[in-house]
C-alpha positions as a Markdown table, in Angstrom:
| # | Residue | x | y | z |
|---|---|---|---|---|
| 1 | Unk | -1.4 | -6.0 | -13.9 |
| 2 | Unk | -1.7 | -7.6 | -17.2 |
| 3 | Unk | -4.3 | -4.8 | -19.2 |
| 4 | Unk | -5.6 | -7.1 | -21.7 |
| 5 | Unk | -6.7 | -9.7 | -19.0 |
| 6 | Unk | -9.5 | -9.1 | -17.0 |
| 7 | Unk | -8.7 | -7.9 | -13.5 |
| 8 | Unk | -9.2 | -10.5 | -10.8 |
| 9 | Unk | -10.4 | -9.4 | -6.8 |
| 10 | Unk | -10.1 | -11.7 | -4.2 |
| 11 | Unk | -13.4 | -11.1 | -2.0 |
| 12 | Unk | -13.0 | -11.8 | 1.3 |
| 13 | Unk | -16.0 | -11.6 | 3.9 |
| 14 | Unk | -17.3 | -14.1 | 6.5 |
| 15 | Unk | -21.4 | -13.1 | 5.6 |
| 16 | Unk | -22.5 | -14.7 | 2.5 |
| 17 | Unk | -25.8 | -13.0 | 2.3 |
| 18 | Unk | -23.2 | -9.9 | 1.3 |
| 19 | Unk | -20.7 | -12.1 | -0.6 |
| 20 | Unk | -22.6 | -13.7 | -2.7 |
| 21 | Unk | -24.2 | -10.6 | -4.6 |
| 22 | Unk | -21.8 | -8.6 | -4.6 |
| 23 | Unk | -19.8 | -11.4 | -6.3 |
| 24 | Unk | -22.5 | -11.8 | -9.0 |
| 25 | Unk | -22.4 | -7.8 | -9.4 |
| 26 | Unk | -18.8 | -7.7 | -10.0 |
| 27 | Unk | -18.7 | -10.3 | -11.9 |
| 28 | Unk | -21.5 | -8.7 | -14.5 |
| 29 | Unk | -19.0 | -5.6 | -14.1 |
| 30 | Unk | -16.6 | -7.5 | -16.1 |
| 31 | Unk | -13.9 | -8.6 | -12.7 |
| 32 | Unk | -12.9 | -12.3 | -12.6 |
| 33 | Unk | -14.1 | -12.6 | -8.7 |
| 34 | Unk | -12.8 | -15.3 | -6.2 |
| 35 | Unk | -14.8 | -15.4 | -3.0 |
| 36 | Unk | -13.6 | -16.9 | 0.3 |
| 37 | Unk | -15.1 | -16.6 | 3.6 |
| 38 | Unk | -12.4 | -16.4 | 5.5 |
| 39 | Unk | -8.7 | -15.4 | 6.2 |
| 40 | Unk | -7.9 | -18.8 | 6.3 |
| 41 | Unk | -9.8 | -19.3 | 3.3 |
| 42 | Unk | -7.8 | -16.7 | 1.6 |
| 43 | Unk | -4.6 | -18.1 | 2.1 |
| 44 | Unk | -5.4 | -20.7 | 0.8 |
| 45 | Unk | -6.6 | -18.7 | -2.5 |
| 46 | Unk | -3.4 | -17.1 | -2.6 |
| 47 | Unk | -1.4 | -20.0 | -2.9 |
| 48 | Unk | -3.4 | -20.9 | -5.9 |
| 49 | Unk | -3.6 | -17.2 | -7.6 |
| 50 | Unk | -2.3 | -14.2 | -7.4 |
| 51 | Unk | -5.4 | -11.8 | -7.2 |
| 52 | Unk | -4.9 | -7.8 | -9.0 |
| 53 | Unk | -7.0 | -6.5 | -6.2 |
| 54 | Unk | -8.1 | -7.9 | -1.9 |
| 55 | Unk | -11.7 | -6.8 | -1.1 |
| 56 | Unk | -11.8 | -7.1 | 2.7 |
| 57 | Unk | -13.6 | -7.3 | 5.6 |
| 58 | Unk | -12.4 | -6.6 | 9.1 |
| 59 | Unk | -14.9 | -8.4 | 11.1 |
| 60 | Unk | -14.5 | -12.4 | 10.7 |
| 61 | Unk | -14.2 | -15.3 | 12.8 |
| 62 | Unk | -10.1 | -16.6 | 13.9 |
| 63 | Unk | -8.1 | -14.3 | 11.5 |
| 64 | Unk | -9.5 | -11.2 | 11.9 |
| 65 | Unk | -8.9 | -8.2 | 8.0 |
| 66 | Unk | -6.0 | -6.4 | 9.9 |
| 67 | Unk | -4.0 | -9.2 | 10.6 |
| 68 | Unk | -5.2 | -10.1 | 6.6 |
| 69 | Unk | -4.4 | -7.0 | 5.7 |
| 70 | Unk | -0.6 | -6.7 | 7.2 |
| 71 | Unk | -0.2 | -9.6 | 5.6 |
| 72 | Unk | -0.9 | -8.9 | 2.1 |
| 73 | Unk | 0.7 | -5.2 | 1.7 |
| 74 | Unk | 4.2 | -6.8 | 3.4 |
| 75 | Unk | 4.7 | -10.0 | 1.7 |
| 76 | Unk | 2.4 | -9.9 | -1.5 |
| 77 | Unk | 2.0 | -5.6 | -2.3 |
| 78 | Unk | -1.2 | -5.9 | -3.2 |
| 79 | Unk | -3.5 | -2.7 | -3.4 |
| 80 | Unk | -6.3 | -4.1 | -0.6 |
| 81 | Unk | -10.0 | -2.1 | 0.1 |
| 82 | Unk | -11.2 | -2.8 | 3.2 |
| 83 | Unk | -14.8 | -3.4 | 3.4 |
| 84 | Unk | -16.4 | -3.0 | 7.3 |
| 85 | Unk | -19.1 | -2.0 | 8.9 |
| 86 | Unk | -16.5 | 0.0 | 11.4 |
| 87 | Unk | -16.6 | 3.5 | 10.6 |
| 88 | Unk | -15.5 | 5.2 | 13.2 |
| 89 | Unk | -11.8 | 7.7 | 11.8 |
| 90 | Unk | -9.9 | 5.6 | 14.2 |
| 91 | Unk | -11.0 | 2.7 | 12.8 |
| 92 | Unk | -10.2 | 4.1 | 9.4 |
| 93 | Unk | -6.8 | 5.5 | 10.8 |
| 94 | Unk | -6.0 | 1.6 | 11.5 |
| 95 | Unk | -6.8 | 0.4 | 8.2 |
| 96 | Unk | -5.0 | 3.1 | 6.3 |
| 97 | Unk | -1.8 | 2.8 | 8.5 |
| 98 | Unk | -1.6 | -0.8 | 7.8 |
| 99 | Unk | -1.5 | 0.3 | 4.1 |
| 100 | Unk | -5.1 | -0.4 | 2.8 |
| 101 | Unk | -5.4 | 1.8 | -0.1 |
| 102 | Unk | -9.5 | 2.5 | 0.5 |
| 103 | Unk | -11.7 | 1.8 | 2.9 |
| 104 | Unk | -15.3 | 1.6 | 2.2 |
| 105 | Unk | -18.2 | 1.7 | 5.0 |
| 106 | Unk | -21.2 | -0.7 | 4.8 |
| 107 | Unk | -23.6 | -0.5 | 3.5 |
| 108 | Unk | -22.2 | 0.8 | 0.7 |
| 109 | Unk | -23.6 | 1.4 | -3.6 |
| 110 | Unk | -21.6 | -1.1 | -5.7 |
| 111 | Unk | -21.4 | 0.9 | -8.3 |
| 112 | Unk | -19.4 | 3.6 | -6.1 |
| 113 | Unk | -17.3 | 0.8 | -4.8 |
| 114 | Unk | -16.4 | -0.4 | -8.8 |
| 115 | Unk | -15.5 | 3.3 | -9.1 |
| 116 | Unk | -12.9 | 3.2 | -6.7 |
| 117 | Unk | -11.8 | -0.4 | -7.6 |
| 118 | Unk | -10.7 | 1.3 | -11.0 |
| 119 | Unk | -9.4 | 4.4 | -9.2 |
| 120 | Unk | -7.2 | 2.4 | -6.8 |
| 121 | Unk | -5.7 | -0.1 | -10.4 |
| 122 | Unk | -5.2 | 3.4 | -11.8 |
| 123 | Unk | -3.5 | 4.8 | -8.9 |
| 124 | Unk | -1.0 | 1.1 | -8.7 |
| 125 | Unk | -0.6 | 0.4 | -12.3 |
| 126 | Unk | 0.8 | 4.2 | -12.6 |
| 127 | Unk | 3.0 | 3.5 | -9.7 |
| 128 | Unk | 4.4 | 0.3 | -11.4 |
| 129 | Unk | 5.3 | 2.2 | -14.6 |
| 130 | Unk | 8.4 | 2.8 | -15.6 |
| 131 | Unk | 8.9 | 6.9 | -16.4 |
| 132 | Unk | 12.4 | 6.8 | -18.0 |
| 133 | Unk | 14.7 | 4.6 | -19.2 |
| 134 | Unk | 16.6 | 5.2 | -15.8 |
| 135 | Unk | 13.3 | 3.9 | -13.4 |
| 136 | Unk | 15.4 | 0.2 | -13.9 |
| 137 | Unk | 18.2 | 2.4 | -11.4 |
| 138 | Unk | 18.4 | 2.1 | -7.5 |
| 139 | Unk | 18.3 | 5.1 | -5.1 |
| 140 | Unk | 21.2 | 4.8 | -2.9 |
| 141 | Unk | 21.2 | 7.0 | 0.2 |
| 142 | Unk | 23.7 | 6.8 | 2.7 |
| 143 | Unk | 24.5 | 2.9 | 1.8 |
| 144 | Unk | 20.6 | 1.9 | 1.6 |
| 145 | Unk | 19.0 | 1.4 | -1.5 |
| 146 | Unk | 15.4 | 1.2 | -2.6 |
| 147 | Unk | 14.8 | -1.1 | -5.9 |
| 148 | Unk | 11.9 | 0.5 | -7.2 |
| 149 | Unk | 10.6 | -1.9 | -9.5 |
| 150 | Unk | 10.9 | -4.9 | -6.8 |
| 151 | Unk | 9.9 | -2.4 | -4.1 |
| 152 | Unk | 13.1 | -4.1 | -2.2 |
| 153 | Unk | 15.1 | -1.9 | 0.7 |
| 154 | Unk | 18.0 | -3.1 | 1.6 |
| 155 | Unk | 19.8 | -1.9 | 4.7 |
| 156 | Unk | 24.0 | -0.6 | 4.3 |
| 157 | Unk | 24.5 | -4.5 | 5.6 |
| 158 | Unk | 22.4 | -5.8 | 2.5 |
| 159 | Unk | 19.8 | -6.9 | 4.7 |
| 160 | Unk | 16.3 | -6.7 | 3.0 |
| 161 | Unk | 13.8 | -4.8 | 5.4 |
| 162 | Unk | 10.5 | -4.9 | 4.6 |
| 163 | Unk | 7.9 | -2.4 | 4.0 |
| 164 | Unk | 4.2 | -2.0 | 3.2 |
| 165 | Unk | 3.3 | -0.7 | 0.3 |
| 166 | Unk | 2.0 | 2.9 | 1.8 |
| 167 | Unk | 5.7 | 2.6 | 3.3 |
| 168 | Unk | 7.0 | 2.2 | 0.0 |
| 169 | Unk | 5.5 | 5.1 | -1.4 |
| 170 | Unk | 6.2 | 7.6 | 1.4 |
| 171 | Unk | 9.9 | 6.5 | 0.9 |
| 172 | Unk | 9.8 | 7.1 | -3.1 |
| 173 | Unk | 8.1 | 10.6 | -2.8 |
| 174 | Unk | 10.9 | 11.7 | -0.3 |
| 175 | Unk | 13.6 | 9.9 | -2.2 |
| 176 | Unk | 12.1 | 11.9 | -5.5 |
| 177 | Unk | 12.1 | 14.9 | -3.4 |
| 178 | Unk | 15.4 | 15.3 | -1.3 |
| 179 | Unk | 15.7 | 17.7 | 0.5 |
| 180 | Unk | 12.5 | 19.9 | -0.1 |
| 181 | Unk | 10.0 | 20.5 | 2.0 |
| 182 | Unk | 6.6 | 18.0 | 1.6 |
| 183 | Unk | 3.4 | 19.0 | 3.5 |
| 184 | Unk | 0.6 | 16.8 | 4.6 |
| 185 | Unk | -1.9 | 17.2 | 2.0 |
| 186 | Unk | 1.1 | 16.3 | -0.8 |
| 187 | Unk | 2.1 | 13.2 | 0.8 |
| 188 | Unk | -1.5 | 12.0 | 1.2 |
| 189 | Unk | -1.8 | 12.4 | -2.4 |
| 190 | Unk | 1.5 | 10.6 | -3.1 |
| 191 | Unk | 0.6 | 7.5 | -0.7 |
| 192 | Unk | -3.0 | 7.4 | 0.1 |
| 193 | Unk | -4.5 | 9.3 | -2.7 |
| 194 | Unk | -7.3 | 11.3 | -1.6 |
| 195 | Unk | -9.8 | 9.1 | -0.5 |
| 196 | Unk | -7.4 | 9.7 | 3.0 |
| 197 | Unk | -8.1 | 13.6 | 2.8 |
| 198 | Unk | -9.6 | 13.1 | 6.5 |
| 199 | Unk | -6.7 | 11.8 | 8.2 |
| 200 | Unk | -3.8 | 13.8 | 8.2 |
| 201 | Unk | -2.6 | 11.4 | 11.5 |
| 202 | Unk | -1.8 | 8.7 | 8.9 |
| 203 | Unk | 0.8 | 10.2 | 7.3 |
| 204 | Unk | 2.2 | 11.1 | 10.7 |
| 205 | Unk | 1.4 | 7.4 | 12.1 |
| 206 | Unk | 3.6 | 6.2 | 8.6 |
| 207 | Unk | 6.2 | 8.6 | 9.0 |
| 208 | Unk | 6.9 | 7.4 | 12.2 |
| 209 | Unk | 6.6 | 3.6 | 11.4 |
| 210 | Unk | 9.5 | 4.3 | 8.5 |
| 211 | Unk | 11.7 | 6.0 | 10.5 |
| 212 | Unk | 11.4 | 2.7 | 12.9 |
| 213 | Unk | 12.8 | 0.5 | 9.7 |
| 214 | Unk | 15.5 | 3.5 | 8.7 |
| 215 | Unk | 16.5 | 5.9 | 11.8 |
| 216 | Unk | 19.3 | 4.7 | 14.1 |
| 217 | Unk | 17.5 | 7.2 | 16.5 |
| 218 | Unk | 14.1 | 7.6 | 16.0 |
| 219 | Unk | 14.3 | 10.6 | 18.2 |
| 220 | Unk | 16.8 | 12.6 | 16.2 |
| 221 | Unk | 16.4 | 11.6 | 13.1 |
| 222 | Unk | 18.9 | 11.8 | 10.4 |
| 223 | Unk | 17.0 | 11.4 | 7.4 |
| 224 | Unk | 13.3 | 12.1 | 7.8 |
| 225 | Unk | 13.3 | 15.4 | 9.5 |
| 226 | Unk | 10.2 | 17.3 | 10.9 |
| 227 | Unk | 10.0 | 20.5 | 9.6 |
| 228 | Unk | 7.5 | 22.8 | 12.4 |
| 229 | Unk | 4.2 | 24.1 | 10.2 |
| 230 | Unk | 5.3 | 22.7 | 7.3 |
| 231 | Unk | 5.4 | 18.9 | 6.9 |
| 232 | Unk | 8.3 | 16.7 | 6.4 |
| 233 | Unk | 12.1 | 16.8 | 4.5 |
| 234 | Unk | 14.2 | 13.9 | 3.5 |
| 235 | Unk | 18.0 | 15.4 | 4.7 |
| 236 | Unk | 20.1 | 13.0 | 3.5 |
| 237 | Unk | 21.8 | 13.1 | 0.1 |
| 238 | Unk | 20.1 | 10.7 | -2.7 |
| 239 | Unk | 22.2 | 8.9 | -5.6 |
| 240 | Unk | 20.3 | 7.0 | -8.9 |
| 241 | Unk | 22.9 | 4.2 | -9.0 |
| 242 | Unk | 23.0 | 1.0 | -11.4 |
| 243 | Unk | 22.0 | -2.4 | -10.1 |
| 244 | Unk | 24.9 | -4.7 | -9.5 |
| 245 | Unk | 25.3 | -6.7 | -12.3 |
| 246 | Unk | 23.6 | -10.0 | -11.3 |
| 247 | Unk | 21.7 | -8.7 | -8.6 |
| 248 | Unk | 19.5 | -10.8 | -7.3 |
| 249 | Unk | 18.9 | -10.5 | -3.5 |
């Protein structure tokens, strides 16, 4: 996200008589806001802009947020609050699973929904910094590699496989970590922050969706072990290696 521009949300709900001001109160907030009705609608807003931030309903007509929302966080990243009367935990399990980094009940106080507008930019822009000069390098473990600018994994074949953006950052706290042993409450930090505090099943629910993308044998895993009473450990042996000159897949 460009700092000195002013940060653009895509709002996305089917109910204008909650659109509509809550667009004009952004808006007088300082955002750059883009309002579409729909998921269809939004697609065809994303052809035409790339958006810093997805407000989001989960209740619409055809396409319904989820779908929206699996979307967004596999083949765009973008950080995405979901914005829904449904506010029951499972509901709220779903949405943070899919990798929805907030999700905010209505009705709802604008003003507390700005706040964590800015907490979630903060959370990604830090994410997207480099920390040292060697942040450009690849983690290589056991032939896969994670680009963690491009937030690309690439599979011993040097087949891309794709991940969400919670996915992503599961992966980069264990590939930070090798080896030690990461409870619950620090992974939650790490890819949820702690507006997820609630839902310790969603870090299970994501561990277990990685391990589908990474594992041979989901069942005996080789890398992402389950450690009893005390969380999870990353077993296999992590390398920082240079990209290949050129590398462009």
């Amino acid at each position: 996200m460009d700092n000195s521009a002013p940060t653009q949300i895509l709002l996305v709900d089917d109910e204008p008589t909650l659109r509509e001001p809550l667009a004009e109160y952004l808006t007088g907030q300082g955002f750059v806001v883009t309002q579409s009705e729909s998921a269809a609608s939004a697609r065809s807003a994303l052809n035409e802009m790339t958006p810093d931030i997805v407000l989001l309903d989960i209740m619409m007509p055809g396409e319904d947020g989820l779908s929206l929302c699996r979307h967004l966080v596999e083949t765009r990243q973008l950080p995405v609050i979901f914005l829904t009367a449904r506010g029951e935990p499972t509901d709220r399990i779903v949405g943070l699973e899919l990798g929805a980094d907030d999700y905010i009940v209505k009705p709802f106080e604008p003003r507390e929904l700005v706040a964590r507008i800015r907490t979630v930019l903060r959370r990604v822009s830090r994410g997207a910094q480099p920390q040292s000069a060697t942040q450009d390098w690849h983690y290589d473990f056991e032939g896969w590699l994670l680009d963690p600018l491009k937030r690309r994994l690439t599979d011993p074949e040097g087949v891309i496989i794709p991940i969400s953006t919670a996915e992503f950052r599961l992966l980069r706290a264990f590939l930070d970590s090798p080896r030690a042993v990461l409870d619950r409450d620090r992974l939650l930090d790490l890819v949820q922050g702690r507006t997820a505090h609630l839902f310790d099943r969603a870090v299970d629910n994501q561990i277990s969706r990685l391990r589908r993308k990474i594992e041979a044998d989901t069942r005996n895993p080789q890398f992402i072990q389950t450690v009893r009473g005390g969380g999870y450990r990353f077993a296999a042996t992590v390398k920082r290696v240079a990209p290949a000159p050129g590398d462009g897949r």
